[in-house]
C-alpha positions in Angstrom: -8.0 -35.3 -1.3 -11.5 -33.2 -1.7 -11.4 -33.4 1.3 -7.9 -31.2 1.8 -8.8 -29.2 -1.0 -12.3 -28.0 0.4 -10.5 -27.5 3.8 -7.9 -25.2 2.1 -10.0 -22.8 0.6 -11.8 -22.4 3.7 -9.5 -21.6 5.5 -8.3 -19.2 2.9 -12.4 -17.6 3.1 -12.1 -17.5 6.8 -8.4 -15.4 6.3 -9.5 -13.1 4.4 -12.9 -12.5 6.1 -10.6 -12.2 9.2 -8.4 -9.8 7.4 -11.1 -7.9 6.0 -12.7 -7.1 9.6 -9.4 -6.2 11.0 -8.5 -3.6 8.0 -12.0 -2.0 8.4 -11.1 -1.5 11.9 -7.9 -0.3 11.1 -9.8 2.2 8.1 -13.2 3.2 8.8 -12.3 2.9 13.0 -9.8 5.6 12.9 -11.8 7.9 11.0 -15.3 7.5 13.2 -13.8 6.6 16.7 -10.0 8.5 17.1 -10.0 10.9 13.8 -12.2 13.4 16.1 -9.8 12.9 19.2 -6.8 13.6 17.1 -8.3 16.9 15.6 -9.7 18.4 18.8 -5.8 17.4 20.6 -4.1 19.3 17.3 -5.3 22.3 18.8 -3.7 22.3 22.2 0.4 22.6 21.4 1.4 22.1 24.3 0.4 18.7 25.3 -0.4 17.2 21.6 2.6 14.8 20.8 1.5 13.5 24.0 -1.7 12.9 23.5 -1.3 11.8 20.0 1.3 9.0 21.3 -1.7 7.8 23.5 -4.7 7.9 21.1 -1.8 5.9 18.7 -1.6 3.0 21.8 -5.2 3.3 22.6 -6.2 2.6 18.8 -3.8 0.0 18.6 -4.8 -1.9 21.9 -8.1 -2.2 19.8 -6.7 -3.5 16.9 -5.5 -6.1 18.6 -7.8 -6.7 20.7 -10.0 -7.6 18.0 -7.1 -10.0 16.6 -7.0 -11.7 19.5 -11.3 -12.4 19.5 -11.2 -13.1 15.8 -8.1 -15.5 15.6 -7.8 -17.6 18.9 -5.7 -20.0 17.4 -2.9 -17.4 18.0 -1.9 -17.7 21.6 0.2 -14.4 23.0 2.5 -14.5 25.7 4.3 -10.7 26.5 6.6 -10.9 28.7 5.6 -8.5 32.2 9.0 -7.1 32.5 8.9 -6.1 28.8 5.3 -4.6 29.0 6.5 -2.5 32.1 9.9 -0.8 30.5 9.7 3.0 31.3 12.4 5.5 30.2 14.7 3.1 27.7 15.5 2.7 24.4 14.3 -0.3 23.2 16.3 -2.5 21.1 14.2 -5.5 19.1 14.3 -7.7 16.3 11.9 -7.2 13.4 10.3 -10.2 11.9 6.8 -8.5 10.6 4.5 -5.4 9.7 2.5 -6.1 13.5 6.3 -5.5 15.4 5.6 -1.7 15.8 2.2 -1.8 16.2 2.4 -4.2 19.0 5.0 -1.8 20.9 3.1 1.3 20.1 -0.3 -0.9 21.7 2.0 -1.8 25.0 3.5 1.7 25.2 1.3 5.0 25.9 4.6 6.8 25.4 6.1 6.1 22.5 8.3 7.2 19.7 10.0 5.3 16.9 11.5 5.5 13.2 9.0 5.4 10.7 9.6 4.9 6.7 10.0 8.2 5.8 7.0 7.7 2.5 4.8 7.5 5.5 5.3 11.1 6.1 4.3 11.7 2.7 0.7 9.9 2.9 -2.0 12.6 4.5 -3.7 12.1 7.4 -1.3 9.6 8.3 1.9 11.5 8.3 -0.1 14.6 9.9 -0.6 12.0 12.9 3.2 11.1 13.1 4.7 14.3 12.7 2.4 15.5 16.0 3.0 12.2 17.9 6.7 13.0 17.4 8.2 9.7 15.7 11.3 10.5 13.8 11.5 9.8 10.0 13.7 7.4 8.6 15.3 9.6 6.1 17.4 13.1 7.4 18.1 14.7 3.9 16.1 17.6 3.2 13.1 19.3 5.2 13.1 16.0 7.2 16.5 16.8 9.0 14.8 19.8 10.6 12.6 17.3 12.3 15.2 14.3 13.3 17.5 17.3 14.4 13.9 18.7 17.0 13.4 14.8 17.7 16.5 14.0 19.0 17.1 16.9 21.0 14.3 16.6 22.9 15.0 12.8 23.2 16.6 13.4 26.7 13.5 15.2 28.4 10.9 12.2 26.3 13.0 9.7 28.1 13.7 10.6 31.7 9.4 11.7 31.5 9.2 7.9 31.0 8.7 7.7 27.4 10.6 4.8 25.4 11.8 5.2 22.3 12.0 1.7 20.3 13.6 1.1 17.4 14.6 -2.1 15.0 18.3 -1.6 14.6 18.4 -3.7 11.5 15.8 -1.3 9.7 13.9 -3.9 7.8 12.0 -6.9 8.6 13.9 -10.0 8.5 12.2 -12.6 5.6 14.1 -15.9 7.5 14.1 -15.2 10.9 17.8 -14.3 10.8 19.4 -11.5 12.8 20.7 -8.6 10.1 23.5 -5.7 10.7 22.5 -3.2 13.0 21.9 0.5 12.7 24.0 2.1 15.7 22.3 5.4 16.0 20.1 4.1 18.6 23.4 3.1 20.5 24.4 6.8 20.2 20.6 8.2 21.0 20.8 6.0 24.1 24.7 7.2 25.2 23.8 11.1 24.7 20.8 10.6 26.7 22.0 8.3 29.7 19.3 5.7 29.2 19.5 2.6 29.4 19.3 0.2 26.9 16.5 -2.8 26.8 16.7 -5.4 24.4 13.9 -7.3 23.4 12.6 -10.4 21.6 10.1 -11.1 19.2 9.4 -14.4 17.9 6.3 -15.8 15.3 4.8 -12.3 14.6 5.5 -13.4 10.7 3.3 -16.3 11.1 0.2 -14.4 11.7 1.1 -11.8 9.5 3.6 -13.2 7.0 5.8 -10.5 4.9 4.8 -10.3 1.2 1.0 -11.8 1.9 -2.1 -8.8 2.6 -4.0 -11.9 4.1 -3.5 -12.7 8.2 -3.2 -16.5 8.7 -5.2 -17.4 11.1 -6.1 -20.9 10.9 -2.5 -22.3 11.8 -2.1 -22.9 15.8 0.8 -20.1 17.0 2.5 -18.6 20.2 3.5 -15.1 19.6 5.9 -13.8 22.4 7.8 -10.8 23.3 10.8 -11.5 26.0 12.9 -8.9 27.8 16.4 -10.7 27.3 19.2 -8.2 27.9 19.1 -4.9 29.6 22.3 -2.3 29.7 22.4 0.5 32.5 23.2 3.9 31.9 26.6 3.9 33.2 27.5 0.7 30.6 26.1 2.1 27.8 28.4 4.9 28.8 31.4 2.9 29.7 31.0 0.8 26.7 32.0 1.3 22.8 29.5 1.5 20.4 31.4 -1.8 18.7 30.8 -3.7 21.9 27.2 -2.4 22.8 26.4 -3.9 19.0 28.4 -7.3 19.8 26.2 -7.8 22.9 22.8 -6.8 21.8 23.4 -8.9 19.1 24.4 -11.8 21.3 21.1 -10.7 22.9 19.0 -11.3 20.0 20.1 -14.4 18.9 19.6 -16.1 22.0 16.7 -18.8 20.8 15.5 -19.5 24.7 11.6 -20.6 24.8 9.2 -18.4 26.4 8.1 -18.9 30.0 4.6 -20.4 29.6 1.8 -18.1 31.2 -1.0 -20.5 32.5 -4.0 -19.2 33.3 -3.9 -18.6 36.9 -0.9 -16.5 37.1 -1.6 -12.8 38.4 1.7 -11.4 35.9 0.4 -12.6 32.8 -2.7 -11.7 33.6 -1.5 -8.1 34.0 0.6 -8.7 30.8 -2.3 -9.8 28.6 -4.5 -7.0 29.9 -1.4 -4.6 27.8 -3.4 -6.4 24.6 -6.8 -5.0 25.6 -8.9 -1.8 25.0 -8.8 0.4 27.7 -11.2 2.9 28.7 
């Protein structure tokens, strides 16, 4: 029994020493390694959402890099297909806080609906106002920028950009699959893109909703599976009712994820998505 309790609390010292590295990284990293990237690109119009949207993955493939050194118990398998979507809208489940962050660190071309507070915080709305993401909320002076975002969703997306999006617009407490938004259906059928959907599965259990600490001491397989995709023409062809009746289908499909041994060149390639680079 002292035994059990001693154990418990520490592995409740090593979470929150974990956590505590990966928040200063997330804090004091921005501000001495990307702030200065992000100031110096604010000053060239024409090619700053770009450049923001990369510094964004680049600054995320860190913080997760340094999730993956500091909590090995937490094995990743990303599916290679998934990591290589170009030019789609991106359909997902939501499950936990790291969802976006993961896309944003697999995507250098990204946009996505952000909680329109966050526009209100500084520094950190400045950043997604320039990397183009589209707020949440369109009343007031943040229609002016959904109404700029999605016209020049078209030109984002046939560039090779993917706009992802959780449909059900918050994260899901229980795992199960809520009602779904449908104006990324009706991004994806003005555009002619097609339409990706995509599984994530045990992001909650290394970062649960409701707790600041990561848990890192539980053994875990985080993985992100490509499980539907819908060409341009069907997304076209079909009704907005019946893209929502298959996605859905989609996402509640419950099949394991391929396992990714060591020696295999594709996840290889898919696990280097998760690293730093230069």
């Amino acid at each position: 029994m002292q035994h059990s309790f001693g154990q418990r609390w520490g592995d409740r010292l090593i979470d929150a020493a974990v956590t505590g590295a990966v928040w200063c990284y997330f804090t004091l990293g921005f501000v001495v390694l990307f702030s200065p990237r992000y100031i110096v690109a604010s000053f060239c119009p024409q090619h700053r959402e770009e450049r923001f949207q990369r510094f964004n993955s680049r600054f995320y493939q860190g913080f997760f890099a340094l999730v993956r050194l500091l909590v090995p118990r937490h094995r990743w398998h990303i599916d290679p297909q998934a990591a290589a979507i170009r030019g789609s809208v991106i359909i997902c489940n939501h499950v936990s806080y790291l969802d976006p962050l993961l896309f944003i660190s697999l995507f250098e071309r990204q946009k996505t609906v952000v909680k329109t507070s966050f526009f209100k915080v500084p520094i950190f709305g400045w950043v997604l106002r320039h990397a183009g993401y589209f707020p949440a909320d369109s009343s007031g002076r943040y229609g002016r920028i959904m109404i700029e975002q999605v016209e020049r969703m078209a030109g984002f997306l046939a560039a090779g950009g993917n706009f992802f999006i959780f449909p059900e617009g918050t994260r899901s407490r229980d795992g199960s699959l809520g009602t779904l938004n449908r104006g990324a259906l009706k991004i994806a059928r003005l555009c002619r893109a097609p339409i990706q959907v995509v599984r994530l599965a045990n992001t909650d259990k290394l970062y649960r909703p409701g707790r600041f600490f990561f848990t890192t001491r539980s053994a875990n397989t985080i993985s992100m599976s490509l499980v539907e995709r819908i060409e341009p023409d069907e997304v076209r062809e079909l009704g907005v009712a019946d893209l929502e009746r298959r996605i859905a289908a989609a996402l509640r499909r419950q099949a394991e994820p391929a396992q990714c041994g060591a020696d295999r060149p594709d996840c290889r390639d898919a696990r280097q998505h998760l690293s730093v680079q230069p």
